[in-house]
VEXPA-845274 format. One line per field, with one value per residue (C-alpha): residue number from 1; x, y, z. Coordinates in steps of 0.25 Angstrom, whole numbers. Each point is the difference from the previous one (the first is absolute). Layout:
<rs>
tinu c(NUM / ...)
xx c(X / ...)
yy c(Y / ...)
zz c(Z / ...)
</rs>
This chain:
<rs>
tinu c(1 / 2 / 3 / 4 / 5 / 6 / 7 / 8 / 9 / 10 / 11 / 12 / 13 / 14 / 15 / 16 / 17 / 18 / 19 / 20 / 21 / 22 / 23 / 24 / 25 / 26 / 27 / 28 / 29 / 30 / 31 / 32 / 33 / 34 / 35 / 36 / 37 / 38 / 39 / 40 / 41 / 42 / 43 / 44 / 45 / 46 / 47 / 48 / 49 / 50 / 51 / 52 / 53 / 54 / 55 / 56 / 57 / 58 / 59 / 60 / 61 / 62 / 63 / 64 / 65 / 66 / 67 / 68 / 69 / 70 / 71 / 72 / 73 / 74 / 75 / 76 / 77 / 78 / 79 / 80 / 81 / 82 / 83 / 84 / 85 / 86 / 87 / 88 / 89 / 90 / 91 / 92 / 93 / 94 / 95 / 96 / 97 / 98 / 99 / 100 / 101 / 102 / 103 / 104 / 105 / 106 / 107 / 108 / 109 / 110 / 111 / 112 / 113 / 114 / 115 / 116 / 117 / 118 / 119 / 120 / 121 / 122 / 123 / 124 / 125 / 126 / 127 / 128 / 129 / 130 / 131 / 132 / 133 / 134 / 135 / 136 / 137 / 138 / 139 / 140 / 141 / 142 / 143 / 144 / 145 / 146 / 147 / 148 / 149 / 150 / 151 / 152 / 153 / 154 / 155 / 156 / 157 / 158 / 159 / 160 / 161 / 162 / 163 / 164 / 165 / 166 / 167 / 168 / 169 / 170 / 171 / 172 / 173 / 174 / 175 / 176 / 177 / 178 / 179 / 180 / 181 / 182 / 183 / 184 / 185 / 186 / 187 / 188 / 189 / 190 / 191 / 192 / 193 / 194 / 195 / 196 / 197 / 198 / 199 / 200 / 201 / 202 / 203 / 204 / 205 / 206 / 207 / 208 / 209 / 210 / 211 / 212 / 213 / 214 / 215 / 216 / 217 / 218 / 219 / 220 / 221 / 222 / 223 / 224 / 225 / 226 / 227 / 228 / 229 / 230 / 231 / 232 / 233 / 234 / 235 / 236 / 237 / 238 / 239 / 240 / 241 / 242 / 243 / 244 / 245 / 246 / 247 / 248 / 249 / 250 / 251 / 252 / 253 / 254 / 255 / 256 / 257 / 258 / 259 / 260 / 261 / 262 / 263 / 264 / 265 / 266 / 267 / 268 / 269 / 270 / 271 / 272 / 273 / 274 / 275 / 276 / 277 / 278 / 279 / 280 / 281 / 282 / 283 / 284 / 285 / 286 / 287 / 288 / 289 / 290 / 291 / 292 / 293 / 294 / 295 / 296 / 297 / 298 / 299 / 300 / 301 / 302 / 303 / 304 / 305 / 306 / 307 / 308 / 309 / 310 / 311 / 312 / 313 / 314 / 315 / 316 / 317 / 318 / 319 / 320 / 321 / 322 / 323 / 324 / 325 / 326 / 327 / 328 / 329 / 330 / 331 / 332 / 333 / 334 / 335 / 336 / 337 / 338 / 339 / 340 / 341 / 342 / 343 / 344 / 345 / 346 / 347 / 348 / 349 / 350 / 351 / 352 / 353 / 354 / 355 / 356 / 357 / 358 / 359 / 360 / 361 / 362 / 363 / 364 / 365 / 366 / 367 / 368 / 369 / 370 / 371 / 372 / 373 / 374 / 375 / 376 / 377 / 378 / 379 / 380 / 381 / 382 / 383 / 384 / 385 / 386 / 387 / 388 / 389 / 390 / 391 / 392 / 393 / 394 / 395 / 396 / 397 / 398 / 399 / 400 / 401 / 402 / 403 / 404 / 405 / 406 / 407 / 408 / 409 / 410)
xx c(362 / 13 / -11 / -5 / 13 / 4 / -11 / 1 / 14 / -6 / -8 / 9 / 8 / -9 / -6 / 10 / -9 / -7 / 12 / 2 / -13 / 8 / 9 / -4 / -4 / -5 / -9 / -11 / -10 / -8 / -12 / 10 / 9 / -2 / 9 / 7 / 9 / 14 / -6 / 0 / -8 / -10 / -9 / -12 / -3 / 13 / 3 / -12 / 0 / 2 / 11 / 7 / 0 / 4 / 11 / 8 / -7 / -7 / -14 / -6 / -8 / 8 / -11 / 9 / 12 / 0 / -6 / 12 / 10 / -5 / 10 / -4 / 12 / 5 / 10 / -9 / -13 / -5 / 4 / -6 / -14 / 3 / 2 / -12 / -9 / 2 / -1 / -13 / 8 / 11 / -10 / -5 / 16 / -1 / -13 / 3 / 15 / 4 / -2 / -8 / 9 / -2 / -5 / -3 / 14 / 11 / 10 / 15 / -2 / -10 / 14 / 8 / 2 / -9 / 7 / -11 / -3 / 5 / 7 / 7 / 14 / -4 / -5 / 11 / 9 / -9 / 5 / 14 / 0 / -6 / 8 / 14 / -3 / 1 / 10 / 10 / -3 / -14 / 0 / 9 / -12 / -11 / 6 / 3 / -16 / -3 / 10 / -9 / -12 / 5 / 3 / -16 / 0 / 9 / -12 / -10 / 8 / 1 / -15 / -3 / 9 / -9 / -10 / -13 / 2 / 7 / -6 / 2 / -7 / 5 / -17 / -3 / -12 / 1 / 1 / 15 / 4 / -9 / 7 / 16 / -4 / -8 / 12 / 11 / -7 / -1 / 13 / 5 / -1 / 8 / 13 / -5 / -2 / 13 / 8 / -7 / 2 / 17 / -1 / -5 / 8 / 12 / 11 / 0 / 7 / -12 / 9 / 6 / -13 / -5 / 10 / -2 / -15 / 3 / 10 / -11 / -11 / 11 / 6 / -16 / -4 / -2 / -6 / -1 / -15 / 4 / -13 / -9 / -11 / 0 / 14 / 0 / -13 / 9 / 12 / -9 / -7 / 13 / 6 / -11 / 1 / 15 / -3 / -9 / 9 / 12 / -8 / -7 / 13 / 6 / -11 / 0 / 15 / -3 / -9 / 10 / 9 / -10 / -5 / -14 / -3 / 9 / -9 / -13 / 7 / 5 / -14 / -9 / 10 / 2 / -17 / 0 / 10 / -8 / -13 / 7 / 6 / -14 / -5 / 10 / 0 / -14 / 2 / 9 / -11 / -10 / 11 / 1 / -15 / 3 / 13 / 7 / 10 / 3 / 5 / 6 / 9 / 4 / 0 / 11 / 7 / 1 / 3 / 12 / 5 / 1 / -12 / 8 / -1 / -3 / 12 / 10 / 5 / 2 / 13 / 2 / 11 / 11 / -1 / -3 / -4 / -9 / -11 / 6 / 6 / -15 / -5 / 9 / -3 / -16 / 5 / 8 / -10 / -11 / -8 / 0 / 8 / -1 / -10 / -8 / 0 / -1 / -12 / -8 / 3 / -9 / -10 / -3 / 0 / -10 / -8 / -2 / -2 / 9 / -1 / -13 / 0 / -7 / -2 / 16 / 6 / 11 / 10 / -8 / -1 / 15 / 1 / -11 / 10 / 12 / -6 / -7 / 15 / 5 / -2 / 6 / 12 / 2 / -1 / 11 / 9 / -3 / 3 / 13 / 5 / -6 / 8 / 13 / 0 / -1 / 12 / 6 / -4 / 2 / 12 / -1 / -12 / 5 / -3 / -2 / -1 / -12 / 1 / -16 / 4 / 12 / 10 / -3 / 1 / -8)
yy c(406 / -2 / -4 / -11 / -6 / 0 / -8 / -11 / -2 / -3 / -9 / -8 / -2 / -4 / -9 / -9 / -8 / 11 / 1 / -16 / 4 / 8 / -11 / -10 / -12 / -14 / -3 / 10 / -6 / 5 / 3 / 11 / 5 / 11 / 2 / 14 / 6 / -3 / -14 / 0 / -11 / 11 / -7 / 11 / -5 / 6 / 12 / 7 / 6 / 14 / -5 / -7 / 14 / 8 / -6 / -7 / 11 / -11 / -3 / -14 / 4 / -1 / 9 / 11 / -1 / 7 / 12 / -2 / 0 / 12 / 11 / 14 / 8 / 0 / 9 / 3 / 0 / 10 / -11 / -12 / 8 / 3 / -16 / -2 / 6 / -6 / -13 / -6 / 3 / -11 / -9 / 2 / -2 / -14 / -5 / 7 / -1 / -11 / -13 / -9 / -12 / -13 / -6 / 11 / 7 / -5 / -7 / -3 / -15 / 4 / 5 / -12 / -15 / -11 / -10 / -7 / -4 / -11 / 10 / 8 / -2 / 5 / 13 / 3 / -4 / 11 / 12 / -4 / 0 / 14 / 4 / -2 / 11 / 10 / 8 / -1 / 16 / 0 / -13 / 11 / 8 / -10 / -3 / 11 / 2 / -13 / 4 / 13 / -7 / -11 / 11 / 3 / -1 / 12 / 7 / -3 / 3 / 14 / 1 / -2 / 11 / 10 / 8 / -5 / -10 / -11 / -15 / 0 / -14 / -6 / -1 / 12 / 1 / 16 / 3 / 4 / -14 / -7 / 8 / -3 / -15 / -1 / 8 / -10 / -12 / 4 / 5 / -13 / -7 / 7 / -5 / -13 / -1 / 6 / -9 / -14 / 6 / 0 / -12 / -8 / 9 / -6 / 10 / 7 / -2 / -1 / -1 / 13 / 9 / -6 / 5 / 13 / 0 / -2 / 10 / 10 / -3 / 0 / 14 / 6 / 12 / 14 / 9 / 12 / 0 / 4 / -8 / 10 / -5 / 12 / -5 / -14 / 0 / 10 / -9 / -13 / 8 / 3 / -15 / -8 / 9 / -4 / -15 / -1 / 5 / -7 / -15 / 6 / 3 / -13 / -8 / 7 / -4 / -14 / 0 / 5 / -10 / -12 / -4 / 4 / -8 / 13 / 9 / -4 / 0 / 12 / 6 / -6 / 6 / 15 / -2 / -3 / 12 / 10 / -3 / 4 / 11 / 5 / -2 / 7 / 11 / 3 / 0 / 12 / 5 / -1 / 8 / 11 / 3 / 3 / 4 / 4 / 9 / -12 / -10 / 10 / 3 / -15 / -2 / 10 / -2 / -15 / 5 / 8 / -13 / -11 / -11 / -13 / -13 / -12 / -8 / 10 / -8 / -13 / -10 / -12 / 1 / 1 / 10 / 13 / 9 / -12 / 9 / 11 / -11 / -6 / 15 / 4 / -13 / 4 / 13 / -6 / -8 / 11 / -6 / 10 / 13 / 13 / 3 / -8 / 7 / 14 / -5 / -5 / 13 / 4 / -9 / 4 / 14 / -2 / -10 / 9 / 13 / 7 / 9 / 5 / -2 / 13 / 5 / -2 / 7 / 10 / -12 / -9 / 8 / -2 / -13 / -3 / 8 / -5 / -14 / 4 / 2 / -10 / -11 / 7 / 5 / -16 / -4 / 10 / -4 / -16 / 2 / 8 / -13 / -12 / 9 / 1 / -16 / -3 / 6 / -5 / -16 / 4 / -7 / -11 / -4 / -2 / -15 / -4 / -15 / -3 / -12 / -3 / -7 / -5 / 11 / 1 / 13 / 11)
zz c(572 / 9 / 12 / -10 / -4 / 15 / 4 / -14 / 6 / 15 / -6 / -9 / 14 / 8 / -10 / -7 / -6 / -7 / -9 / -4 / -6 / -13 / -1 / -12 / 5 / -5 / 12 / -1 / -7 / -14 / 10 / 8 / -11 / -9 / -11 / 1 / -11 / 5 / 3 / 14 / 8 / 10 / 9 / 1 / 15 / 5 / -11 / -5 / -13 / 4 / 10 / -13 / -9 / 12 / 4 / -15 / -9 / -8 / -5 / 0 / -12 / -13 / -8 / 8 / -8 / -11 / 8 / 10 / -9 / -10 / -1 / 9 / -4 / -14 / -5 / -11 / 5 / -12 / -11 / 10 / -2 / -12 / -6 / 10 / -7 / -13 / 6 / -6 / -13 / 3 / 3 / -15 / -4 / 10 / -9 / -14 / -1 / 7 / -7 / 8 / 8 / -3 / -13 / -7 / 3 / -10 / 8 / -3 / -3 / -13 / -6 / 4 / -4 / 7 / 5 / 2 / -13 / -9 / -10 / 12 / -5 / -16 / 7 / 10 / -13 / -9 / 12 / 1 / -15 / -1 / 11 / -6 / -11 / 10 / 2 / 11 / 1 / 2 / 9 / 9 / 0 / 1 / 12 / 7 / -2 / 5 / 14 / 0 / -1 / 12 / 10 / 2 / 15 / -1 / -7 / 8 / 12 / -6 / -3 / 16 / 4 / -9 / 12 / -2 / -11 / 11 / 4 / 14 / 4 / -14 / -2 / 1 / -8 / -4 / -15 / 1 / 7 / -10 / -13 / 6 / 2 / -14 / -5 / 5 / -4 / -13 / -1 / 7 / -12 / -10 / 8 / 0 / -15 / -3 / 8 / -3 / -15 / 3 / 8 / -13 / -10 / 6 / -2 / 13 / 14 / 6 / 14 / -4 / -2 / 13 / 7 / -7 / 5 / 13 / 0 / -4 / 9 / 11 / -4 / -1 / -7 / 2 / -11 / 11 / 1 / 14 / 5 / -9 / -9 / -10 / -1 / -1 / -10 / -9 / 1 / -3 / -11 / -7 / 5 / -7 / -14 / 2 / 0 / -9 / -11 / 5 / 0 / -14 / -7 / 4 / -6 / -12 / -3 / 5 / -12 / -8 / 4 / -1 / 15 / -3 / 14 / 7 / -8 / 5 / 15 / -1 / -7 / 11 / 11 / -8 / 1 / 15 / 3 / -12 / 9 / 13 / -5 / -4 / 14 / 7 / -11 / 5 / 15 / -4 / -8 / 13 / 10 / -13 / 2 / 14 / 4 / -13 / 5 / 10 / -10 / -9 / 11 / 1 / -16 / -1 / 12 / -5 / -15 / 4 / 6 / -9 / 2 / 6 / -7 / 10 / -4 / 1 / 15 / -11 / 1 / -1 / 10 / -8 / -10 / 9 / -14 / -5 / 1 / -8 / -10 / -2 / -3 / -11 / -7 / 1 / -5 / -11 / -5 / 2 / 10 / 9 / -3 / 5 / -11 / 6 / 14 / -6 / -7 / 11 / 8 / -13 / 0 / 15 / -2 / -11 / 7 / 12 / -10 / 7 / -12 / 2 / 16 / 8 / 14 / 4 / 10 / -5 / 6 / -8 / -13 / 2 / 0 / -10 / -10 / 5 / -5 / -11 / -8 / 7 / -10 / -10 / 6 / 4 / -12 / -6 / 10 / -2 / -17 / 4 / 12 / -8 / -14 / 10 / 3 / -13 / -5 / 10 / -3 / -16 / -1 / 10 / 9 / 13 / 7 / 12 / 7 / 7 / 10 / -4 / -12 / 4 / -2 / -14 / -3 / -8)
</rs>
């Protein structure tokens, strides 16, 4: 080996010329030049092929690419083969879940005004006008959905750290890089309807939550899935039940209130969310029917955490507790209350069957009981907190300003 380098370095000297060959150049014409990966004008008369990829370590053929840049060494090559396996089933989640793009998908605008008709301004003047019966409080929740739902890059950066489930061309055309694209793009739209929505309501600075968004996908997002797809299909699992019910229950007091047009968004988003959340409920199902100790272990690990919500990084630059001070208002109104966490930690134990689950391990026989009370115990302890705050805010409901809709406060 250090005979053959030797001698490439000989020849590079003694023949100058050989090197101009790797340099791009606009003289070589189309009969001489062979496009290369990293866009390098080779004439093949001077540098063979074989020359080429021995020396810069690069193939000419672009069918190559994925194959070069799989993975060999995973820190979790049990779950990698594991979520392998199951592949053709995320396929079927691609064609069966996933709504199909254009057309036939529902898009943001079918919920919006069109301002190319004649009676544009009657229908923009029908969503301001349902829009000023809500609430200042519950507009405080809607948009802290809405700057959620806008830092999906941060999401789909997430779901290509998981081994085994990543994009690596941005192609790629494997089940799992085919589900995070169909995902996103689904998802993508949910921030676009929401913030269209508070454009046209008129009652927000729209400045001020940008800035908030920015910050956010800036900050980035860490839920601990450590780069583990038992992990992060648990923490989406739970994530998307989450969601649902947040953009459910705000829809349901928008009806209350009288925007009906926020309660058809906020139904058709809680759909999109109640949809994914079945999906990825089931790729945990698939790892259970073959490594059941393996995402028991990660389930309780994560329960005797605390599942991170993906805002938690949110400010708007100015109020460094804006995330805490958006939360208690979802929590006030009953949005999303602790409740509502201890009840999804039961709907996943019921979903999974954790009840009736066999075949454990004696660690796993641990776990599976540990979870199995858990919802209970959660829920106990949620009664007892949510009972505390109450009588606490019996006599006078704290406020707080928000700089989204102009200071006023709620």
């Amino acid at each position: 080996m250090y005979r053959s380098n030797a001698s490439l370095v000989v020849l590079l000297a003694a023949v100058p010329e050989m090197a101009s060959a790797f340099a791009p150049s606009p003289f070589v014409t189309n009969s001489h030049r062979v496009s290369t990966q990293v866009n390098v004008a080779v004439d093949p008369e001077t540098v063979t092929k074989k020359e080429y990829e021995d020396i810069c370590g690069v193939s000419f053929d672009q069918g190559t690419l994925e194959d070069r840049l799989k993975r060999t060494n995973y820190l979790y090559p049990k779950h990698v083969e594991v979520i392998e396996d199951f592949a053709p089933l995320v396929d079927e989640m691609v064609d069966n879940i996933l709504l199909e793009t254009g057309d036939k998908a529902w898009q943001p605008q079918d919920y919006l005004p069109d301002l190319t008709k004649e009676d544009w301004y009657d229908q923009v003047k029908d969503v301001r006008e349902m829009a000023a019966t809500v609430p200042d409080d519950l507009l405080i929740v809607l948009i802290g959905d809405m700057v959620t739902e806008e830092a999906l890059p941060t999401y789909q950066t997430l779901l290509n750290t998981f081994e085994g489930c990543d994009d690596p061309t941005g192609t790629t055309d494997s089940a799992w890089a085919r589900w995070s694209r169909g995902w996103t793009s689904e998802e993508n739209r949910h921030g676009d309807l929401l913030n269209k929505y508070l454009y046209l309501g008129g009652r927000c600075d729209m400045r001020s939550i940008e800035v908030t968004i920015q910050h956010l996908i800036t900050s980035g997002f860490n839920p601990g899935a450590e780069k583990d797809p038992y992990r992060g299909f648990v923490y989406t699992s739970f994530q998307e039940r989450a969601t649902k019910i947040s953009h459910g229950n705000v829809g349901k007091l928008a009806k209350v209130s009288g925007d009906k047009n926020l309660q058809r968004i906020c139904a058709k988003i809680a759909g999109d969310e109640g949809r994914h959340e079945k999906a990825y409920q089931s790729f945990c199902t698939e790892i259970l029917k073959r490594d059941p100790d393996g995402l028991l272990s990660v389930f309780g690990d994560m329960m005797r955490g605390q599942i991170v919500m993906p805002a938690e990084l949110m400010t708007d630059g100015k109020d460094p507790d804006l995330y805490e001070n958006f939360s208690n208002v979802a929590q006030r109104l009953g949005v999303y209350t602790a409740l509502d966490y201890a009840e999804i930690i039961g709907h996943l134990v019921k979903q999974w069957d954790l009840e009736n689950l066999e075949g454990l391990s004696s660690e796993g026989e641990k776990e599976r009981e540990y979870l199995c009370k858990l919802p209970e115990r959660y829920t106990k302890l949620a009664q007892r907190s949510m009972n505390k705050a109450k009588k606490i805010t019996d006599d006078e409901v704290p406020t707080k300003s928000f700089n989204w809709i102009y200071g006023r406060a709620v």
